[in-house]
PLY file of the C-alpha trace (Angstrom):
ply
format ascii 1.0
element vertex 251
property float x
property float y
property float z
element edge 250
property int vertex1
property int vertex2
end_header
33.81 -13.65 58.53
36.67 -11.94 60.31
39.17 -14.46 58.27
37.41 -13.70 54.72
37.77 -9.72 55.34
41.55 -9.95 56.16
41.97 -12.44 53.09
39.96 -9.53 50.89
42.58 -6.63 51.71
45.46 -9.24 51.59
44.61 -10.25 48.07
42.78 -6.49 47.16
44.86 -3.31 49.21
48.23 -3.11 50.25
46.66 -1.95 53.53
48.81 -3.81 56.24
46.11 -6.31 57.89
47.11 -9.33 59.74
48.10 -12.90 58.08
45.69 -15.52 57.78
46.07 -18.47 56.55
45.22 -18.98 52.58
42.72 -21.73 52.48
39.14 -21.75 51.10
37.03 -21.91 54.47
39.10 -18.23 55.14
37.47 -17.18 51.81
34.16 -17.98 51.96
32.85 -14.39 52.13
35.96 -12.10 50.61
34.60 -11.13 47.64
31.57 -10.07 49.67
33.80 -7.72 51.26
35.83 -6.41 48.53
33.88 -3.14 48.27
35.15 -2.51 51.34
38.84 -1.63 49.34
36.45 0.81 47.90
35.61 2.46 50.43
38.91 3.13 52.03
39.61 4.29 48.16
36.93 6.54 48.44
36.88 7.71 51.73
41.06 8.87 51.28
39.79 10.20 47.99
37.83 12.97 50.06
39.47 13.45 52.59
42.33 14.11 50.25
39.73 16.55 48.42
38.77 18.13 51.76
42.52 18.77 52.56
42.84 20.40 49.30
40.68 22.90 50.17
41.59 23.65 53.34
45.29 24.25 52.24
44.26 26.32 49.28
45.72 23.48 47.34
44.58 24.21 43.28
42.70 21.39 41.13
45.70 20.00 39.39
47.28 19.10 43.02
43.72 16.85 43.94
44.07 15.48 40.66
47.69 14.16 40.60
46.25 12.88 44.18
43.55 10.73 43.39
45.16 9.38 40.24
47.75 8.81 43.34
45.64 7.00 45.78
44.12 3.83 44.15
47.42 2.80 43.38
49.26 2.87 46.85
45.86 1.21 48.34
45.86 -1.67 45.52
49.15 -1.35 44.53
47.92 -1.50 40.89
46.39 -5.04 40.61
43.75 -3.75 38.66
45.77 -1.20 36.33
47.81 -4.79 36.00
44.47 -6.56 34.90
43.78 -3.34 32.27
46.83 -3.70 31.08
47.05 -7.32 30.41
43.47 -7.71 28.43
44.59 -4.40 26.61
47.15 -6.70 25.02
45.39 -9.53 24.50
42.60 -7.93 22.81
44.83 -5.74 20.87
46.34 -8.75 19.11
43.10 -9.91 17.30
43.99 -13.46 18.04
42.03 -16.56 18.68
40.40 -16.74 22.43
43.24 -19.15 23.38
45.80 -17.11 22.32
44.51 -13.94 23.94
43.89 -15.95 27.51
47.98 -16.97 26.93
49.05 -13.21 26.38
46.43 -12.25 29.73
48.89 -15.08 31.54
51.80 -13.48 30.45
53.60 -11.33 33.04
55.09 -9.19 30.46
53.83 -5.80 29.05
52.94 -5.08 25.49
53.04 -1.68 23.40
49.58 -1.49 23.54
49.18 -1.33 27.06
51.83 1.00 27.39
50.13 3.48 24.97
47.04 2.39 26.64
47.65 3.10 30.00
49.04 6.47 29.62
46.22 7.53 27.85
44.09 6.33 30.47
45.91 7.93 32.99
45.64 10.97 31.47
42.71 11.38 30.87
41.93 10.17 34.37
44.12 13.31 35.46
42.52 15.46 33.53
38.86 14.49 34.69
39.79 14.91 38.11
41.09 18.17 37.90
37.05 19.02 37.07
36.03 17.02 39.67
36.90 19.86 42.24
33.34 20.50 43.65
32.70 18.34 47.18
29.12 16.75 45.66
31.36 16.15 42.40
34.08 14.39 44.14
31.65 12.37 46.68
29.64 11.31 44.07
33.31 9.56 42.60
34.49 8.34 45.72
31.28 6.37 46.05
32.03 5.17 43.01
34.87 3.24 43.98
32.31 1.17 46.51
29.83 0.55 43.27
33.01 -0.50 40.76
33.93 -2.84 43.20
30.90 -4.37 44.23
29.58 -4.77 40.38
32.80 -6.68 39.58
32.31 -9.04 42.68
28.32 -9.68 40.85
30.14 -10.04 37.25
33.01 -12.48 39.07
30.16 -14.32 40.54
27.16 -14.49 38.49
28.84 -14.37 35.19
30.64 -17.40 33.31
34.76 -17.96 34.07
37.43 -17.97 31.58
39.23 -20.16 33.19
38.64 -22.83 35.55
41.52 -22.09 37.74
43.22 -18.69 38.69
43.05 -16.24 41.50
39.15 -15.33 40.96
38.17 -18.47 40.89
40.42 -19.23 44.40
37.76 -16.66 45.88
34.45 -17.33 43.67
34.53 -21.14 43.98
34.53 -21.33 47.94
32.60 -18.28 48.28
29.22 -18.80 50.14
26.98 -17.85 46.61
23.72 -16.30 48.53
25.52 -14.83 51.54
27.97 -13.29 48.97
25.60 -12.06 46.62
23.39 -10.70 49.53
26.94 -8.70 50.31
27.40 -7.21 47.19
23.71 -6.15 46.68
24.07 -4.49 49.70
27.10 -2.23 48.51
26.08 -1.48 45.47
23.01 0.08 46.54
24.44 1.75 49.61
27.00 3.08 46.96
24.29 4.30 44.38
22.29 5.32 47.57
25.28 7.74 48.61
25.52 9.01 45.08
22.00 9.51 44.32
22.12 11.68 47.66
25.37 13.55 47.09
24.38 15.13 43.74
21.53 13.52 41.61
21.86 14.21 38.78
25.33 13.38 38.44
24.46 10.23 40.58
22.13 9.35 38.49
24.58 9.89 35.48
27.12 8.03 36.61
25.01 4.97 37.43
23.94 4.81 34.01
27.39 4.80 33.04
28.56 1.95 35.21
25.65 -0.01 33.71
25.95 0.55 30.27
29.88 -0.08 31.28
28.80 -3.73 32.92
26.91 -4.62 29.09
29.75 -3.82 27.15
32.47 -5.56 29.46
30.42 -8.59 29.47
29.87 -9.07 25.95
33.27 -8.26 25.46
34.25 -10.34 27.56
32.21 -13.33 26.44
33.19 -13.01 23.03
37.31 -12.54 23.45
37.53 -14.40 26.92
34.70 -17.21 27.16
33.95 -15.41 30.64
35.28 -13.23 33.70
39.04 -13.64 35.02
41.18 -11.68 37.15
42.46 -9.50 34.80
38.94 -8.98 33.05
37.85 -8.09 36.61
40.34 -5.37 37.06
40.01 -4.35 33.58
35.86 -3.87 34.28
36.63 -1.70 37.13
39.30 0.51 35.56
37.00 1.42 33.01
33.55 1.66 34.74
35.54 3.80 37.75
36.54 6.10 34.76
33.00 5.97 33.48
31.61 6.91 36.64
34.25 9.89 36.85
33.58 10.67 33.32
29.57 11.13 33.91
30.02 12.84 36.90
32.25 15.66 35.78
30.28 16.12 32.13
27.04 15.92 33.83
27.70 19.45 36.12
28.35 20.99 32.51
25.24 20.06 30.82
0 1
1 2
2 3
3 4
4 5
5 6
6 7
7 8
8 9
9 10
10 11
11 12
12 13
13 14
14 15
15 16
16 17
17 18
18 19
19 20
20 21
21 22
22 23
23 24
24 25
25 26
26 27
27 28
28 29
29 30
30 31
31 32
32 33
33 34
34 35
35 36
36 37
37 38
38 39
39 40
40 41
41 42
42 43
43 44
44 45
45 46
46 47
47 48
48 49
49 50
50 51
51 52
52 53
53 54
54 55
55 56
56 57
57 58
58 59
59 60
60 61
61 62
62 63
63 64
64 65
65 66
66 67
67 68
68 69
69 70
70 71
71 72
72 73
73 74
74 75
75 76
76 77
77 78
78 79
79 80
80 81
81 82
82 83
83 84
84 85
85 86
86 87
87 88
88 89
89 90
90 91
91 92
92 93
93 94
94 95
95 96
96 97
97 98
98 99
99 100
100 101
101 102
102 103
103 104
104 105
105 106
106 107
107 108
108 109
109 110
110 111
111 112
112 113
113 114
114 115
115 116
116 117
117 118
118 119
119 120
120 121
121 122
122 123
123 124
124 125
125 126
126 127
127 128
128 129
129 130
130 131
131 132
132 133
133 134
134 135
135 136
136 137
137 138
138 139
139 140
140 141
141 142
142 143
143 144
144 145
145 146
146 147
147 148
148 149
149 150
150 151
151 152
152 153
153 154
154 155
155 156
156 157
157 158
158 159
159 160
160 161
161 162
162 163
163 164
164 165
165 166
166 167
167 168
168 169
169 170
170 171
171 172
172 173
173 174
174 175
175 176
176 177
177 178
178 179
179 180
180 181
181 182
182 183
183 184
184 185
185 186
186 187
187 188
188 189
189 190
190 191
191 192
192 193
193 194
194 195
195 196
196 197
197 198
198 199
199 200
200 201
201 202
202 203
203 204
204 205
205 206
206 207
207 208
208 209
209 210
210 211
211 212
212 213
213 214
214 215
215 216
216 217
217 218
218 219
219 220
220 221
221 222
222 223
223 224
224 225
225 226
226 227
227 228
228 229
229 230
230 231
231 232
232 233
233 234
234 235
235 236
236 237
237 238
238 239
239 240
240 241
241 242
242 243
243 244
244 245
245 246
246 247
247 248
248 249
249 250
């Protein structure tokens, strides 16, 4: 178990962790922990939040921050994954074609244009996200994105039948990681539910309605889940989640 958890911020976080070594049996329960990423993400996003306030800081300086933060945890593996199905869908070709362009390590102009959109916009919804409940409610968030892509990696059919998800979803343990995830994601909606319910409650519709649309999308470009559909998923159900928790104080 020990092994899986250090193989899940290895592959997951730049957080320094000690080496294992990279064979299945040490990834038997990773993506089980993977919401775990999250919550470091989420935790530093509040405490970040918290410092804010205590140093006067204004709402544009916590927003620059936790744009800030994901990225030095992950080291943006999952903007990466955005990015990449950003071009591939964006080029309207057939599915094999669009799983070549997701294996491609360059960047297109679409997920250029793309990506700074989404960043900011990202900004900008963070700078309303000032309020503690507001911001708890997103840092939970983080937890729930994480632990719905480790269902969708798991439960849902693969693009490919090799790559990096399916090093961690083919040795997993199914039930014990399934029982894993389950857990997060209702601690996480828990924890939002309790920090502000309505936008809780908001924001979990959101990352549902986001999990629909992702798979169907993905099922009809991809054939299934990958990687890069993974990190794609999470980019846009954590802005979802951000999205209906900041437009939910104002109505």
């Amino acid at each position: 178990m020990l092994r899986s958890l250090l193989s899940a911020f290895l592959m997951y976080s730049r957080i320094p962790v000690p080496q294992v070594e990279w064979k299945e049996e040490n990834r038997r329960y990773s993506l089980g922990f993977f919401p775990l990423v999250g919550a470091v993400i989420g935790g530093l996003v509040f405490l970040w939040r918290l410092l804010c306030g205590n140093i006067s800081a204004g709402p544009w300086i916590f927003a620059a921050g936790a744009v800030l933060i994901p990225v030095l945890v992950t080291g943006g593996i999952h903007l990466d994954g955005f990015c990449d199905v950003t071009d591939a869908k964006a080029s309207y070709g057939d599915r094999e074609k669009k799983l070549e362009i997701m294996a491609d390590p360059h960047i297109g102009s679409f997920a250029v244009i793309h990506l700074g959109l989404y960043l900011i916009i990202q900004t900008i919804l963070f700078a309303h996200a000032y309020a503690l409940r507001t911001a708890a409610v997103i840092s939970c968030g983080y937890v729930l994105s994480r632990g719905l892509s480790g269902m969708c990696a798991v439960l849902c059919r693969a693009a490919r039948k090799e790559g990096t998800l399916q090093s961690f979803v083919r040795p997993s343990h199914r039930r014990a990681t399934l029982s894993m995830l389950l857990f997060f994601i209702i601690a996480s909606a828990a924890g939002m539910a309790a920090a502000d319910l309505i936008a809780g409650l908001a924001a979990l519709i959101c990352a549902a309605l986001t999990v629909i649309y992702c798979r169907r999308s993905a099922y009809k470009s991809f054939g299934g889940f990958s990687g890069d559909v993974c990190g794609w998923f999470m980019q846009l159900c954590e802005i979802s989640i951000l999205a209906a928790a900041v437009l939910s104080a104002y109505i």
